[in-house]
N, C-alpha and C positions, 0 to 999 in steps of 0.2 A: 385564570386557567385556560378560558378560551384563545385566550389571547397565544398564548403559548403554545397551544396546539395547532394554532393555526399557521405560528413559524415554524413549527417543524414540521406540517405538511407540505409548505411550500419549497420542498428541498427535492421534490424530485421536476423532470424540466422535460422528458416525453418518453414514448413507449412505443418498442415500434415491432414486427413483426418479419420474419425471414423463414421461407420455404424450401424443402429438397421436392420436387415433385416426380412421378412415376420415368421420368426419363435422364435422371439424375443432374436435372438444372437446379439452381440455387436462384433465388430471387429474392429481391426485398420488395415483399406484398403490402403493408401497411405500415402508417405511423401516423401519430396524433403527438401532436401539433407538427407541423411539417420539419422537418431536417435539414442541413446542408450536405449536400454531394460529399465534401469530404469527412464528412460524420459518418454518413453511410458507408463508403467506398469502408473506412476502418474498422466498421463493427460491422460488415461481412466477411470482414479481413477475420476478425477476432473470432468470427461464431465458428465452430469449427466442422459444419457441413460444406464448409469451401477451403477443407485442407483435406490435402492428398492421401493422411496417412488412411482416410475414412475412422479415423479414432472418434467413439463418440464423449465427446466432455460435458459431463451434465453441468454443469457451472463452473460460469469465469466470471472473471469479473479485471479490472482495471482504469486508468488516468489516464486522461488524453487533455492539457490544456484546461485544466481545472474542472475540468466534466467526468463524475464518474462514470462509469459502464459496468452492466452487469446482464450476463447472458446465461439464463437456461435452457434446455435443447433436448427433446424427446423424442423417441421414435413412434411414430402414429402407428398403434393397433390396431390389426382387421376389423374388427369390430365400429373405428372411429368410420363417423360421417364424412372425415375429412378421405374420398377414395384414391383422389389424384394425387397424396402428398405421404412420403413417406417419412419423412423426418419435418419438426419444424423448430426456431428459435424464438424466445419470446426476449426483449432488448428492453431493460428501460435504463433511461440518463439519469443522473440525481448531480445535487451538489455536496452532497457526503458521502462519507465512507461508513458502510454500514453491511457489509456481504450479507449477513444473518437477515435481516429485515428483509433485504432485496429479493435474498433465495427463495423467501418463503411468498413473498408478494408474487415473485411469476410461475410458481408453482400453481398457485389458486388460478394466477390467467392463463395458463398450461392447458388445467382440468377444463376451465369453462371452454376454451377453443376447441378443444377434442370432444365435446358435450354438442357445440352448437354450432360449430362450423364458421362464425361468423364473425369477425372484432366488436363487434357491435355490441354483446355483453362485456368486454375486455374493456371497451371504452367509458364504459359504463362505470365500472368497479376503479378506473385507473382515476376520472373524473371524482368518484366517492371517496378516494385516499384523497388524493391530493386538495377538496374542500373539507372533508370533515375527519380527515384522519383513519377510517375503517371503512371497511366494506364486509359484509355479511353475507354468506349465502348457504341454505341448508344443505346443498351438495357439495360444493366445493370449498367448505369450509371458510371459515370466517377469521379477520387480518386486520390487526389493530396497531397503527403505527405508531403508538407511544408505548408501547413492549418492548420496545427495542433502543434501548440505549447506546446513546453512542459510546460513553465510556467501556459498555459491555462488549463493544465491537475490538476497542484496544486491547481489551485483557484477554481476546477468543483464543489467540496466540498459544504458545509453550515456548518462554526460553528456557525451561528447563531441557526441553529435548535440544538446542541450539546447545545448549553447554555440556550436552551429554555427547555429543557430536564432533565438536570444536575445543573440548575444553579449554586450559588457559588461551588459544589464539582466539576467544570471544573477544579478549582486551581491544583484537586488532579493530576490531568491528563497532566494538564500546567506542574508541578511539577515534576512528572514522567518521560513526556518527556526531560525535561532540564537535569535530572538527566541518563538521558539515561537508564531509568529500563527498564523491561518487562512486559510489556501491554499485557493480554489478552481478547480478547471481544467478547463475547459467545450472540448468536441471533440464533433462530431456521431457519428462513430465509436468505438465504446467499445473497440477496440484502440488506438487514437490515443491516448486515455484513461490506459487501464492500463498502458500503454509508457512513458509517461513520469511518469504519478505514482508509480510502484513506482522511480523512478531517482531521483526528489528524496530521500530520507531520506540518498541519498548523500553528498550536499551537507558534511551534519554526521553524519561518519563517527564522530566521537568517540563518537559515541550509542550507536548500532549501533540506532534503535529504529524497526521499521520499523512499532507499535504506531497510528502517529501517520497511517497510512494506511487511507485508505477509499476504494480505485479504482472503484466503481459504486454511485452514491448517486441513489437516484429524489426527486423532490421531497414525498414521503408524509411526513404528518406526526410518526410514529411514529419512521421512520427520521431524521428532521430533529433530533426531541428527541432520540434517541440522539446524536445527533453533537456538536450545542450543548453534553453534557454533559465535551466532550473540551473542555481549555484550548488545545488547538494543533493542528490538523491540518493534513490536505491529503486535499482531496475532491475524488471524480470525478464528472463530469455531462456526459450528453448531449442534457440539456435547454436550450437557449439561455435558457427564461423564467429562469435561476437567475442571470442576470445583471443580473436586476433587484430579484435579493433582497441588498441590503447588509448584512443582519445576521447573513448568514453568512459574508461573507468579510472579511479584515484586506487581501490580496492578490489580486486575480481574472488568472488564465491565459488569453485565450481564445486555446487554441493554433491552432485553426482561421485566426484572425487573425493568428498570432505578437504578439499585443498583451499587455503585463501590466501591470496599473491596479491602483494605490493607492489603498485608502478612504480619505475624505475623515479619519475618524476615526484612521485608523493613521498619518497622512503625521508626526506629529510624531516617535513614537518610530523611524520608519524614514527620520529625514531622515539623508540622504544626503553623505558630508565625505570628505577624504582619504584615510581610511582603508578607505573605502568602496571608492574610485577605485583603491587600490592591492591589494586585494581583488580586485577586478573584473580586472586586469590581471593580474593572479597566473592569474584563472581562465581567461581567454584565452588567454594562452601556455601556459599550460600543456595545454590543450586541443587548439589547433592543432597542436601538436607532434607530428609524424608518426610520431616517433620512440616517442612516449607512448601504452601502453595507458589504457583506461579505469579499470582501477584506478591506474596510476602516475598519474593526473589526480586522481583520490581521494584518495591518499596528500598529491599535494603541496598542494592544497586543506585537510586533515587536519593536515598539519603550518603550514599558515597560521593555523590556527582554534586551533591549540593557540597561537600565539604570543600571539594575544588575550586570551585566558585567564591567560597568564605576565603580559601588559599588568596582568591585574586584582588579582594577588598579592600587589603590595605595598600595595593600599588594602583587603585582607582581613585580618580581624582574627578571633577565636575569640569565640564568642555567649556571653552569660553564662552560661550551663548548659552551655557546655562542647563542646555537640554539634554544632555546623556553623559554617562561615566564614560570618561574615557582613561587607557592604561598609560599609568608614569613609565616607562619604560626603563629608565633611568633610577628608579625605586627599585625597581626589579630585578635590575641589574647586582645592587648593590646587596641584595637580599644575599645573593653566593648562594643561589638553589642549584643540587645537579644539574649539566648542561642539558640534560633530555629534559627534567623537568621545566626549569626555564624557556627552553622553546617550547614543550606542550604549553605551558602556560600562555605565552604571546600569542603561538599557532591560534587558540582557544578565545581568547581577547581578539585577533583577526576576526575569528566566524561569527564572534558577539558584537563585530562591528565597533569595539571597541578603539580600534587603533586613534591616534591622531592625521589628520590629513592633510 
């Protein structure tokens, strides 16, 4: 059990600290263990005391380069020791996706900072998670990092609200993801944002990989090359200009619209057949079902995806070296499946690396 706890404390990787002070500078005042410039330059980018709209976002969070981020951000009361600062950000990096765990970890380092003015209990409590997994304290409440499961982090979602929303064009998305495209999901709101792109990797439960997400992506071009070097994701923007950049998406969301467009380029391998339609309706009923939590919508989603898969079994054959299935294509051919099915199926076989080469 030790043993265990002590892997899953080692997942977060530093903590770091950002200021608004009395003359409306922004500054990055602290961090433990030091940072690179371009870490910082983005998660000042991201906190949102250095956006224009002065919108305050109490938590974000997002992926940059296998690093997560997660920022909360409060406005110092008359009352705090802190005189000179009237807003501040409290930053920590991890190597998992976990928002729930994080929110509430810098909420405790929030309280302590507005108590004492100082990092130096911050550093304290960030050092006691990340060796023993808890930190206690009578005021600022007490934070135990194995409460927080990560599997608890995939199901926080609602695709039931995503198909309440999108009805049948959820397939598009279902689709998408199986095929491992490029999702992008444009909301002026980056709670809008993050609510529902942190719900999509649910789609395709078999994965479990919520690696493939990036819920706050500004249009900089540093953050852009990092992204492009992902074969499949799903990105977040509250920028509307990114709806006129088609080289990054296979799929665009504008949920603000409830609209979701097909690049001219993707429409072949996500054309649309039978088995689409019967997907699509799997994912409706099951969603409407009053009766149905959001993970039994998962589950029976999950168990439709695996049937696909069983579809693809008997046109898989062993690679000459022995080491992966790869698709008979010429089996498959012969099978005479619908033409959209047959190419969902290769399309599919593609993303699973199946092909021969």
């Amino acid at each position: 059990m030790a043993a265990a706890e002590a892997v899953d404390t080692q997942l977060m990787l530093g903590v770091g600290l950002i200021e608004k002070d009395t003359n409306g500078e922004v500054l990055w005042v602290w961090c433990y263990p030091s940072t690179t410039a371009t870490l910082r330059n983005l998660l000042l980018r991201k906190c949102c005391l250095t956006d224009e709209s002065k919108l305050l976002h109490p938590f974000v969070f997002g992926q940059y380069r296998r690093t997560w981020f997660y920022i909360t951000t409060i406005e110092v009361p008359d009352s705090s020791v802190l005189i000179k600062v009237t807003h501040f950000s409290i930053v920590l990096t991890a190597k998992d996706f976990n928002p729930e765990k994080y929110a509430a970890f810098t909420r405790i380092l929030c309280r302590m900072y507005l108590k004492h003015g100082s990092p130096v209990k911050m550093m304290e409590s960030y050092i006691a998670v990340l060796t023993k997994g808890i930190c206690q304290s009578e005021e600022n409440g007490s934070f135990l990092s194995k409460d927080f499961d990560a599997r608890k982090a995939y199901l926080a979602g609602s695709i039931k609200d995503i198909v309440s929303q999108f009805g049948m064009e959820t397939v598009i998305l279902h689709t998408a993801l199986m095929l491992k495209k490029r999702i992008v999901v444009y909301h002026p709101k980056i709670e809008a944002v993050q609510e529902f792109t942190r719900t999509l990797p649910a789609l395709v439960w078999h994965r479990q990989d919520w690696t493939i997400l990036h819920s706050y992506v500004h249009l900089n071009a540093d953050e852009l090359e990092a992204l492009q070097m992902c074969p499949g994701y799903i990105a977040g923007f509250v920028d509307l200009e990114v709806s006129n950049r088609s080289d990054l998406y296979d799929v665009f969301v504008n949920l603000a619209d409830s609209e979701i467009t097909i690049a001219p380029l993707a429409k072949e391998a996500m054309t649309m057949g039978k088995l689409h339609k019967e997907i699509g309706q799997l994912i409706v009923q099951s969603a409407e079902d009053p009766e149905k939590s959001d993970s039994q919508v998962i589950q029976d989603i999950s168990l439709k995806t695996r049937e696909i898969f069983t579809n693809l079994e008997p046109f898989s054959e062993v690679s000459g070296d022995g080491k992966k299935l790869v698709l008979n294509f010429e089996a498959l051919k012969q099978r005479r499946f619908p033409p959209a099915t047959e190419n969902f199926l290769y399309h599919l076989a593609a993303a699973e690396q199946m092909l021969k080469i």
